[in-house]
C-alpha positions in Angstrom: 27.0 119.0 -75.0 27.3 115.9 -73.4 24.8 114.3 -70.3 25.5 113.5 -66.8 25.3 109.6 -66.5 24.1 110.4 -63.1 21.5 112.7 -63.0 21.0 113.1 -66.9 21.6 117.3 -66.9 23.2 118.1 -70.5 25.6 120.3 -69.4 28.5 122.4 -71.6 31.1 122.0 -68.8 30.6 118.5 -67.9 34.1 116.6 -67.7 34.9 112.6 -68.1 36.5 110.6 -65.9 38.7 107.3 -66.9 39.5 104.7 -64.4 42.0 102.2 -64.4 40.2 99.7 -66.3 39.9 102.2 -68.9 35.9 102.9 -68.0 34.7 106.4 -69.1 32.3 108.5 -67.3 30.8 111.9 -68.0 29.7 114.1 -65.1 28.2 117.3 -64.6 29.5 117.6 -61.4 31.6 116.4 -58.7 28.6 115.5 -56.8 27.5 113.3 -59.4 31.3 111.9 -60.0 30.9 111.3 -55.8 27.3 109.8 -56.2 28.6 107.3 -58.8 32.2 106.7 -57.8 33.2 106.5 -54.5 33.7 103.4 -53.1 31.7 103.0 -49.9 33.1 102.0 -46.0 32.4 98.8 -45.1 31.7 99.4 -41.6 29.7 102.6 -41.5 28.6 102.8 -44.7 29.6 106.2 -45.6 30.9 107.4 -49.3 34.7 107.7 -49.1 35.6 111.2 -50.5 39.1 111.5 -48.8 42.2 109.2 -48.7 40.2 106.2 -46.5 42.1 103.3 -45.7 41.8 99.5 -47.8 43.0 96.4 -45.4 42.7 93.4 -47.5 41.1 94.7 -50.3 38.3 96.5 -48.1 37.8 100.0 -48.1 37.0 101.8 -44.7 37.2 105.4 -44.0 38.8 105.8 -41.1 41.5 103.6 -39.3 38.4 103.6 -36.6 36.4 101.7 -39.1 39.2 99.3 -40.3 40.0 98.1 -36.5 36.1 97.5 -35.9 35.9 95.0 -38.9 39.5 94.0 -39.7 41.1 92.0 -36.7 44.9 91.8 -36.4 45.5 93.8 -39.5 42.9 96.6 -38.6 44.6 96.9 -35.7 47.5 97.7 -37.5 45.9 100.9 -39.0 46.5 104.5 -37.5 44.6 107.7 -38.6 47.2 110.7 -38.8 44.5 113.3 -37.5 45.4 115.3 -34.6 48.7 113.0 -34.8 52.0 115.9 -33.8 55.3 115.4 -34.3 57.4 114.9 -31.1 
């Protein structure tokens, strides 16, 4: 068995996630993988679980967020929620 890196449980079905870099991570969990891994908006502060947004190499999770922080380019971003095809 193999222990979460977050919370330390030793745990037959834990799983290990790779990254780009080629970082390993054991979790028990995908609240632990969450916990440990998601990047974090820079505006509201809130763990980014879905698709977010990045506007110059900053992560937001919203296009709300990005406009608040990001100027010009921000206001570039648009949410697809409640967006309907004509």
């Amino acid at each position: 068995m193999t222990a979460c890196e977050v919370c330390g449980n030793d745990y037959w079905m834990a799983f290990e996630v790779r990254t780009v870099d080629g970082s390993r991570h054991t979790f028990d969990c995908f609240e632990c993988a969450v916990h440990k891994m998601a990047p974090i908006c820079e505006h509201c502060q809130i763990k980014i679980v879905g698709h977010g947004v990045e506007v110059s190499g900053r992560f937001f999770c919203c296009a709300h967020c990005a406009r608040a922080v990001e100027g010009e380019q921000g206001a570039e971003v648009r949410d697809a929620v409640g967006a309907r095809p004509a």
